[in-house]
C-alpha positions as CSV (number, residue, x, y, z in Angstrom):
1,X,53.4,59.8,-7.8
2,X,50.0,58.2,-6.9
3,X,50.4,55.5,-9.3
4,X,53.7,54.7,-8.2
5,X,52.9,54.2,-4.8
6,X,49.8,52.3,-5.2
7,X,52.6,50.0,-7.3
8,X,54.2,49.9,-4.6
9,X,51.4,49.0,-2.0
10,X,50.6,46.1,-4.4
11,X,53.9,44.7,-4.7
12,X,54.2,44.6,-0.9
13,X,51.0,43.1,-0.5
14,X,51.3,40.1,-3.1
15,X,54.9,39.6,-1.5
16,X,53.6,39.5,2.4
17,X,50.3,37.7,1.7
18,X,50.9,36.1,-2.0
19,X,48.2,35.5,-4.9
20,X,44.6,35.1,-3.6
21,X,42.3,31.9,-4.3
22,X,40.9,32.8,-7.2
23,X,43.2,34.3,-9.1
24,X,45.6,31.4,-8.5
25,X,43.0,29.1,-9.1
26,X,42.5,31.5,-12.9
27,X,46.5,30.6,-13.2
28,X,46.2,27.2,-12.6
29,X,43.7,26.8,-15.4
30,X,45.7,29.1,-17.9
31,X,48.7,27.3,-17.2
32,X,47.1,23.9,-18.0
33,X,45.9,25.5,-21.1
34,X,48.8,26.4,-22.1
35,X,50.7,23.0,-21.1
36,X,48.0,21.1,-23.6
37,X,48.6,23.4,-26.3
38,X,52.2,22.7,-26.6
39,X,51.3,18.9,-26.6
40,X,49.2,19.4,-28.7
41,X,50.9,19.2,-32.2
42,X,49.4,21.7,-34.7
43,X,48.6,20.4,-38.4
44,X,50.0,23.0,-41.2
45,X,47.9,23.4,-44.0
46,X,48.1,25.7,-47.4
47,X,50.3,27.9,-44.8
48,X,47.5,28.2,-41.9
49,X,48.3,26.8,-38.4
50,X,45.1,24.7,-38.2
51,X,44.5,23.4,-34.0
52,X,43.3,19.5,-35.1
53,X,39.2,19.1,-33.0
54,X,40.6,17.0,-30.1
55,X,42.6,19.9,-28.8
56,X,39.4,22.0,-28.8
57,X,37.9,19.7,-26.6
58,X,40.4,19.1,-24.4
59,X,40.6,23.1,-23.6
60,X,37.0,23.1,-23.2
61,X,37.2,20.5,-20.5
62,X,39.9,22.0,-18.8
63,X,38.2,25.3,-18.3
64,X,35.0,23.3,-17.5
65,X,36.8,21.8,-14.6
66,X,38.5,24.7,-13.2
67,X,35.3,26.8,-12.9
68,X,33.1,24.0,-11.8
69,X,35.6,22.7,-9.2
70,X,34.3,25.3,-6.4
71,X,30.7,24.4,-7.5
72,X,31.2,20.8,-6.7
73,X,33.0,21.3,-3.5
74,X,29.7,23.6,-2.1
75,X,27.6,21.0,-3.5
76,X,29.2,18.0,-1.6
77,X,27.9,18.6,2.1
78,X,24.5,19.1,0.8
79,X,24.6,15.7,-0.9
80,X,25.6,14.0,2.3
81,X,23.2,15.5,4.3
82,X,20.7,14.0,1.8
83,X,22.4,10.6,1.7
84,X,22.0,10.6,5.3
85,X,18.6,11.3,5.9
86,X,17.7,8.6,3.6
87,X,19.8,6.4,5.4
88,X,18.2,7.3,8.1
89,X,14.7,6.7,7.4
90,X,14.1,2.9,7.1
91,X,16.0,2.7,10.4
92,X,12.8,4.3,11.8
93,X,10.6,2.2,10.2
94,X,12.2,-0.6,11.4
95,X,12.4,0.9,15.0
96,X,8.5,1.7,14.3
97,X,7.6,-1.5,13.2
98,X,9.7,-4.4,15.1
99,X,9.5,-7.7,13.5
100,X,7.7,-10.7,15.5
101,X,4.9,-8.7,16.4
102,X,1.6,-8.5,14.4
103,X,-0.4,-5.8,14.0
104,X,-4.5,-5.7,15.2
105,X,-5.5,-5.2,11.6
106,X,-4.3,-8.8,10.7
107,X,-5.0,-10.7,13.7
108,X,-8.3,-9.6,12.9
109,X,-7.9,-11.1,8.8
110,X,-6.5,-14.1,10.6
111,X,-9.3,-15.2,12.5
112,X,-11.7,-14.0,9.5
113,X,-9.9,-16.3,7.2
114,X,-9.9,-19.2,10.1
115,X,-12.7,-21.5,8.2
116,X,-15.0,-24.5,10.2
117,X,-13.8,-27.5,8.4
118,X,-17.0,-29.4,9.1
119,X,-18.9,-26.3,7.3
120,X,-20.1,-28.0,3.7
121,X,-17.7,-26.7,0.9
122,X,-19.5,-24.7,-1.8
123,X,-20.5,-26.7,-4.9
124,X,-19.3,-26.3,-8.4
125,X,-21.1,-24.5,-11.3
126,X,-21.1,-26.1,-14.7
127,X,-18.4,-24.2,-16.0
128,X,-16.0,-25.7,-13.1
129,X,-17.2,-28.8,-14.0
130,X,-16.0,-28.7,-17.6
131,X,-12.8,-26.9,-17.3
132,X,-11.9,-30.0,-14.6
133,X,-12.6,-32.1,-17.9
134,X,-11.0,-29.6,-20.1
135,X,-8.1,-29.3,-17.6
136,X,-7.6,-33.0,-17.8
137,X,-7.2,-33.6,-22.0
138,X,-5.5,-30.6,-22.7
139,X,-2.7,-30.0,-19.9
140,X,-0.1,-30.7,-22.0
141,X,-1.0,-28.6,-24.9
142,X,-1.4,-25.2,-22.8
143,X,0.2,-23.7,-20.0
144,X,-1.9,-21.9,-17.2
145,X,-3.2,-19.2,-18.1
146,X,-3.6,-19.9,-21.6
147,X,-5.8,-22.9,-20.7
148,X,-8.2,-20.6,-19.1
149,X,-8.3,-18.7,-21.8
150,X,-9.1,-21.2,-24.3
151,X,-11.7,-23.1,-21.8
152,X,-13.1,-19.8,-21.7
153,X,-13.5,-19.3,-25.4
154,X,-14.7,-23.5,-26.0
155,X,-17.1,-23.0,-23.3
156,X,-19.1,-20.1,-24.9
157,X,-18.6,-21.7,-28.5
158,X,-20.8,-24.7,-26.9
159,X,-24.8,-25.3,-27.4
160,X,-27.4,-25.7,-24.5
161,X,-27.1,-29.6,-25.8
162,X,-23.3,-30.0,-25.3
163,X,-23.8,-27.4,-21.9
164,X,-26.4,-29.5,-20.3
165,X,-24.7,-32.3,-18.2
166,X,-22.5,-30.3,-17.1
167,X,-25.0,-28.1,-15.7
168,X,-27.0,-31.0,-14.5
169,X,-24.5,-32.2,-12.7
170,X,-24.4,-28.6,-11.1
171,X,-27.7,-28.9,-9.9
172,X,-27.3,-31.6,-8.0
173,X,-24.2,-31.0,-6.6
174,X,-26.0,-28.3,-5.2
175,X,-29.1,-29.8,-4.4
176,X,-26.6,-32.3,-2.1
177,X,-25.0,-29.1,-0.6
178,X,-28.2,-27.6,0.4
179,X,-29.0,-30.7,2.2
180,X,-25.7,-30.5,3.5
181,X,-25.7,-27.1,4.7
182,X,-29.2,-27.8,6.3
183,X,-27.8,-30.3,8.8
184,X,-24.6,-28.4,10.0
185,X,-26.8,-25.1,11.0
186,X,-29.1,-27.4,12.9
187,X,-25.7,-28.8,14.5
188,X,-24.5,-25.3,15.1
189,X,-28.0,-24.3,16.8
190,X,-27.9,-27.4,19.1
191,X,-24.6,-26.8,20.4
192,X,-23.6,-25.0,23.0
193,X,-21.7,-22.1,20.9
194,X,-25.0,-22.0,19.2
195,X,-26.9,-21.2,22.4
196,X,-24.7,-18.5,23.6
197,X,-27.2,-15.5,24.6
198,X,-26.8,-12.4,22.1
199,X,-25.4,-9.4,23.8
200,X,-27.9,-6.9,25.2
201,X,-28.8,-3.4,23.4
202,X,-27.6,-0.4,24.6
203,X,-30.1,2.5,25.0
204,X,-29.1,4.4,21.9
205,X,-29.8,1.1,20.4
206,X,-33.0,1.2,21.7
207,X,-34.1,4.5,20.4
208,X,-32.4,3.7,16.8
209,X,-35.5,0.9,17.1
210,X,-38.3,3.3,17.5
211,X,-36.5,6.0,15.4
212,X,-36.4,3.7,12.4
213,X,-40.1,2.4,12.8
214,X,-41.1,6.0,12.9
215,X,-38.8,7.1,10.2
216,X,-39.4,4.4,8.1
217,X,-38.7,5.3,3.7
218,X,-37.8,8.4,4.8
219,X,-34.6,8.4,4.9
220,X,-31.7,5.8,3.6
221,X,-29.5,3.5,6.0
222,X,-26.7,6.3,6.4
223,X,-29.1,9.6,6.8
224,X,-31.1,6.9,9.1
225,X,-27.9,6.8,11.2
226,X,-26.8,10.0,11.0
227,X,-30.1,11.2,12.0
228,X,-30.7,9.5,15.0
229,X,-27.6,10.2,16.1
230,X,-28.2,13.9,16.1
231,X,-31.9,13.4,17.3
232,X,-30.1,11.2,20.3
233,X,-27.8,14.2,21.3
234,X,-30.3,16.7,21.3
235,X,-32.6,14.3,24.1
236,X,-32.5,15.6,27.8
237,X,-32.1,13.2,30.9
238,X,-35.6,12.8,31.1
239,X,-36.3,12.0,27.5
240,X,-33.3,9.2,27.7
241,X,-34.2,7.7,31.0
242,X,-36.6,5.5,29.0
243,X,-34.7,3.7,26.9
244,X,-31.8,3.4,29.8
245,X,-34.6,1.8,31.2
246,X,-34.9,-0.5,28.9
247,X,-31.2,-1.5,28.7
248,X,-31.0,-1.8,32.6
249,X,-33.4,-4.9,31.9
250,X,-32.0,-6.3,28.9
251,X,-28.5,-6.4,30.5
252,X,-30.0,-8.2,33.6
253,X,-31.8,-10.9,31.5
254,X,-28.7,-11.3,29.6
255,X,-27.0,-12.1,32.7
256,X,-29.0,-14.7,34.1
257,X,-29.1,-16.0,30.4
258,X,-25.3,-16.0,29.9
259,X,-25.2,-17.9,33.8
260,X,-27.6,-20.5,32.9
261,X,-25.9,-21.0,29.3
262,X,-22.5,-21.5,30.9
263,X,-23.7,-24.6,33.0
264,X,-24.4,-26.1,29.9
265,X,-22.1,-29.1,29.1
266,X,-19.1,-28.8,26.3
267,X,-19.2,-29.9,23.3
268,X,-18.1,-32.9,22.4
């Protein structure tokens, strides 16, 4: 009696609410199977039904993609959510970093690499001087960087006798850019951006002075630093009103310096 009425419960159930997900899902695959075997025409050999390799493989992929199906779904969301944030982030950097304006860092560069064009150019050393020579008779042979190469390798083939008008050459050219270099920092000096007062010390600045006469080969230039730094913190009022002192005055002479200095007529 029990079983019959827990038949019966079943029946009912399956007829009001019908198959649930997984089981039809379980059908759905068997039924597939079972579609692909019939089309599948069996090979009949010494009187064994013998299924032919393709129609392994196709029930294998079947049955991969019914249980794998639910997998994929779940992992679908998660995917997008990954696709988005990537998305998402050079859309802040941009946001961060806005085109048209330039950073501190390279105005800085800039204004490092800004050169004086009346400052002498550097001279060449005999090795420039020969690979200008070598450059010239053997530019169609070699391409770049080859040509360096094989200067490179000519060049320290060569004796002191074949090396030495190239390197006398050298020493003039640098002989004339001494000269040179001579006369533009007696230019620089004479003019009024030459002439512009140094800024004054401060008074830690003025106790580094003492500290490092006092201190002298006893410690490196970091511990030097680092030491009279710590030494500066541990001074009272009384023990820093010296050297405050002594910035108070410097800043007042560098005042009446910097007044006088801007008088002075421009360049021309």
């Amino acid at each position: 009696r029990r079983s019959i009425i827990i038949g019966i419960i079943m029946i009912a159930t399956l007829a009001v609410f019908g198959l649930p997900p997984s089981q039809k899902r379980a059908d759905g695959v068997s039924a597939r199977i079972s579609r692909s075997k019939l089309s599948c025409s069996p090979h009949i050999c010494q009187g064994e039904e013998v299924v032919s390799e393709r129609c392994h493989k196709f029930h294998n992929l079947m049955l991969r993609g019914g249980a794998n199906k639910k997998s994929a779904e779940e992992k679908a969301p998660a995917n997008k959510k990954t696709a988005s944030k990537k998305n998402s982030t050079p859309e802040k950097k941009k946001a961060a970093n806005p085109k048209g304006k330039a950073k501190e860092s390279d105005k800085k560069k800039l204004k490092k690499m800004a050169k004086d064009p009346d400052k002498p150019k550097k001279p060449k050393s005999a090795f420039l001087l020969f690979l200008d020579k070598f450059r010239e008779e053997n530019r169609a042979k070699f391409d770049a960087k080859s040509l360096l190469q094989e200067a490179g390798k000519v060049w320290g083939s060569m004796s002191d006798a074949e090396k030495g008008p190239y390197e006398k050459n050298a020493a003039k050219l640098k002989a004339e850019h001494e000269t040179a270099m001579e006369a533009y920092k007696e230019k620089q000096n004479n003019s009024k951006a030459g002439q512009k007062p140094k800024k004054p010390m401060s008074a830690f600045f003025h106790f580094m002075t003492d500290f490092r006469k006092s201190n002298d080969g006893k410690y490196n230039v970091t511990e030097m630093v680092s030491q009279g730094g710590a030494q500066w913190k541990t001074l009272d009022e009384s023990g820093k009103a010296k050297y405050e002192k002594k910035a108070e005055v410097a800043k007042k002479e560098y005042e009446e310096a910097i007044k006088k200095w801007s008088e002075l007529p421009d360049d021309e």
